[in-house]
N, C-alpha and C positions, 0 to 999 in steps of 0.2 A: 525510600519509603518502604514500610513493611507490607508484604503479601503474606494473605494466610491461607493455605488451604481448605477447602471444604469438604475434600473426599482425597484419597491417597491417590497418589501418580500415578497414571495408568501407562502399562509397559510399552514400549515403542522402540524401534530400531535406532538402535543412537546412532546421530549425526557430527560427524567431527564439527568442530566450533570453527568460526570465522576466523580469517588468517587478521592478524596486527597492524594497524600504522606505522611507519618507521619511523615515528616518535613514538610511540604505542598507546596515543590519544583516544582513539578507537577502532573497533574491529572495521576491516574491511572483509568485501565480497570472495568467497572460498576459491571461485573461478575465476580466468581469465583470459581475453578473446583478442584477439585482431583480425585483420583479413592479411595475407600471405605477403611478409616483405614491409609489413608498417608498425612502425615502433608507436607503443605506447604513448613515449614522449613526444611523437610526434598529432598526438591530439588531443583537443580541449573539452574537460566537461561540459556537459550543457547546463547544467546545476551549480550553483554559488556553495550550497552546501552538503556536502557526500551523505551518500546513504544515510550510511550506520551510527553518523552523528548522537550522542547521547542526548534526549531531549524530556526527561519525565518532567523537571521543571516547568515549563513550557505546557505540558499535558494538562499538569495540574494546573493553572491560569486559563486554561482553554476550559476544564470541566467547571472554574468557578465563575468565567466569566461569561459562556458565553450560552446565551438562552436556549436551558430543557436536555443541557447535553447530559449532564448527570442524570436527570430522569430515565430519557431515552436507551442512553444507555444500560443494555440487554432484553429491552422491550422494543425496541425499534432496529437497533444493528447490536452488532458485540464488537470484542475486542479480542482477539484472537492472542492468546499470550503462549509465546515459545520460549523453552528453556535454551539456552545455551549450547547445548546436544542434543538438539529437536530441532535446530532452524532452518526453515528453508533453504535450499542453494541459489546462492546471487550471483551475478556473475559481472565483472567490469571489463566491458568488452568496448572495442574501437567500431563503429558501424563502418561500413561501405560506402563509399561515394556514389550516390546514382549518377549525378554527372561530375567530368575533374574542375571544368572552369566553371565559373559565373558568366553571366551574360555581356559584361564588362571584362570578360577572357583574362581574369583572375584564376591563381589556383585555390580550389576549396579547401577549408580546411575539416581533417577528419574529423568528427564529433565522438565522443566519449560519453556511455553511459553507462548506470548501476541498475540491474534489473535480473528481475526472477530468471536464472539459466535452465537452459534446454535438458541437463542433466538432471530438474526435480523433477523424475521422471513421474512419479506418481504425485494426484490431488497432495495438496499439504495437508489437506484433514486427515491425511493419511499420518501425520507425524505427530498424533494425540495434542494436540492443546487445547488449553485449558480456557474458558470462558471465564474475562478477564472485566470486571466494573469499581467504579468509587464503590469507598464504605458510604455507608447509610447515613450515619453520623457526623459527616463532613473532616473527619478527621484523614490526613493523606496514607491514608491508608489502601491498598486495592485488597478486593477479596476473588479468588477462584475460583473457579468451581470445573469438575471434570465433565464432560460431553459424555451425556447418556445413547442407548442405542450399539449397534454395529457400526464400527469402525469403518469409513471409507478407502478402497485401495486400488481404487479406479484409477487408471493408466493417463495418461495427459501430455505426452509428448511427440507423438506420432504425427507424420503428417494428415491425416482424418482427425485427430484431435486440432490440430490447429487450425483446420478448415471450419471446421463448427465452433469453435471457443472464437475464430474472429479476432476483435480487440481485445478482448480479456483472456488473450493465451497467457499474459503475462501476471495476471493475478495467480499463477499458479495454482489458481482451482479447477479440478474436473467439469464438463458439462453439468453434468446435475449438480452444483455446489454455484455452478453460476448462474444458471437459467431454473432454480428452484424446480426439478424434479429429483423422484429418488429418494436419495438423503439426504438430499438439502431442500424437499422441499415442506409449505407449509404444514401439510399431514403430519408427517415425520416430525416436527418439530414441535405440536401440540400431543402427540400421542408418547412424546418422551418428556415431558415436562417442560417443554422450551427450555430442556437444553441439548440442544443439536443446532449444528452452523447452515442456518439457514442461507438457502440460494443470495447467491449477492447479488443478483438485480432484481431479487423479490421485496417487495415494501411489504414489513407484516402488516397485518391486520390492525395495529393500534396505530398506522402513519401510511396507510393508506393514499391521506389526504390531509397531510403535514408537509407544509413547508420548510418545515428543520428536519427532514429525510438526510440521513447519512447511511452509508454503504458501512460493509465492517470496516476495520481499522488493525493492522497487526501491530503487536508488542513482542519485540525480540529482545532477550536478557542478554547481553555480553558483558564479559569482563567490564568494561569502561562502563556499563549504567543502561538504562531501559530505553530502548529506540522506539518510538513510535512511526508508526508507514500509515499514510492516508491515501487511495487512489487516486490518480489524474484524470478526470473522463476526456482530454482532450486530448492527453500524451500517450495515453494508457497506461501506463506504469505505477510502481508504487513508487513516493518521494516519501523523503521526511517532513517530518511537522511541520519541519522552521520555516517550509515554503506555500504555506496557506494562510498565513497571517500576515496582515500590513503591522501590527503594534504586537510586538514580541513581550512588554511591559503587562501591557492591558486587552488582550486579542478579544476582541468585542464580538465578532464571527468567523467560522473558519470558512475560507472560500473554496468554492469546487473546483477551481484549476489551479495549478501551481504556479508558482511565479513568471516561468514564462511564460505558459499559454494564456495566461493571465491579462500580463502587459501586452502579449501578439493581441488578442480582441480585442483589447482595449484600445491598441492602434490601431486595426482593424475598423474599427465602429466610428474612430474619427477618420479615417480618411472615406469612410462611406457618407458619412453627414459632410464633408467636404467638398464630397464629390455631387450631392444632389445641390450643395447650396452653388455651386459654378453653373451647373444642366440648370437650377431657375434662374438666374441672375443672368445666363446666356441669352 
């Protein structure tokens, strides 16, 4: 799909681009982690689909089908678009086992995830991008536009940063860019023309008291085509698209958790209605 710009690229510290698939399908995460003595191969994604998966396809059936997202979109959230030598650092890292067996004195198997690394040291509004919406005209087209205002370069990886950022250490935004003070928040953001990346757990003003509330969204260019990343508020992480839709065809809403924490509530909530219909039935 064509992107057009609306104002010229504003200069930012290039970022090497994502490292290749060994089919060269799509870009993978630049970093990568284990804990001391564990092979990679020795653990399994938690996710059905990687990262960096290419999924504009998919974006565009989401912005057509699913209710007010085209509206909303840059009036309620944005779409945070990075070029290719602008991207964030991800990192595919093996977690730790907090315990080795299961309860049934099984060994655990390590789990493997794709997530913002500890190495973007600084907020990512700090890597210029660009405020990223559908054209007007329904045509798939996106249009651009450059983030007015002073440039963010607020630090975010310290342990005092992680202490305050909490769950969203991993949106790789600075405190004020998450909790809407500063530069991200609503002040800032009407006195530049709304276009500044407002706080991501702030609701502007026009969804306040909207139920189709969506948080930003990143768009990463690589080689292989346009990634879209939607938050997890359950996992806390960014995932790809492909995992907030039940009908990849027809995505009629996009859901707030990802496919696992998804299905975990959803089992969740039946063994809770299980568990009250035995305690009256006792």
């Amino acid at each position: 799909a064509a992107a057009a710009a609306e104002a010229p690229a504003a200069s930012a510290r290039p970022q090497p681009s994502a490292a290749r698939s060994g089919a060269g399908q799509h870009a993978l995460p630049r970093e990568v982690a284990a804990p001391k003595g564990v092979d990679q191969s020795q653990a399994a994604y938690t996710d059905s689909v990687r990262l960096l998966k290419p999924n504009e396809k998919l974006m565009w059936k989401v912005v057509e089908n699913v209710p007010d997202f085209r509206r909303n979109c840059s009036t309620s959230f944005s779409i945070l678009y990075f070029t290719e030598d602008r991207m964030p650092v991800f990192v595919d890292e093996v977690l730790k086992r907090i315990k080795r067996f299961t309860a049934d004195g099984e060994e655990r198997q390590f789990k493997r995830v794709e997530r913002i690394s500890d190495k973007q040291e600084r907020c990512i509004v700090s890597l210029g991008p660009k405020l990223m919406q559908p054209a007007d005209d329904g045509a798939h087209a996106w249009r651009l536009a450059e983030c007015q205002g002073p440039r963010c370069e607020a630090v975010r990886c310290m342990a005092k940063h992680r202490k305050k950022l909490g769950n969203y250490y991993y949106t790789g935004f600075c405190a004020d860019h998450v909790f809407g003070d500063g530069l991200g928040s609503v002040e800032h953001w009407r006195r530049h023309g709304k276009r500044t990346v407002l706080g991501f757990n702030l609701h502007s003003p026009a969804t306040q008291k909207s139920k189709n509330y969506h948080r930003h969204f990143l768009c990463l260019e690589t080689f292989a085509g346009k990634v879209f990343l939607k938050w997890c508020t359950q996992c806390h992480t960014w995932k790809n698209l492909y995992l907030y839709v039940a009908d990849e065809d027809q995505p009629a809403e996009l859901r707030t958790f990802c496919t696992v924490c998804h299905e975990r509530q959803r089992n969740s909530r039946q063994q809770r209605r299980e568990n009250r219909k035995r305690k009256h039935e006792a």
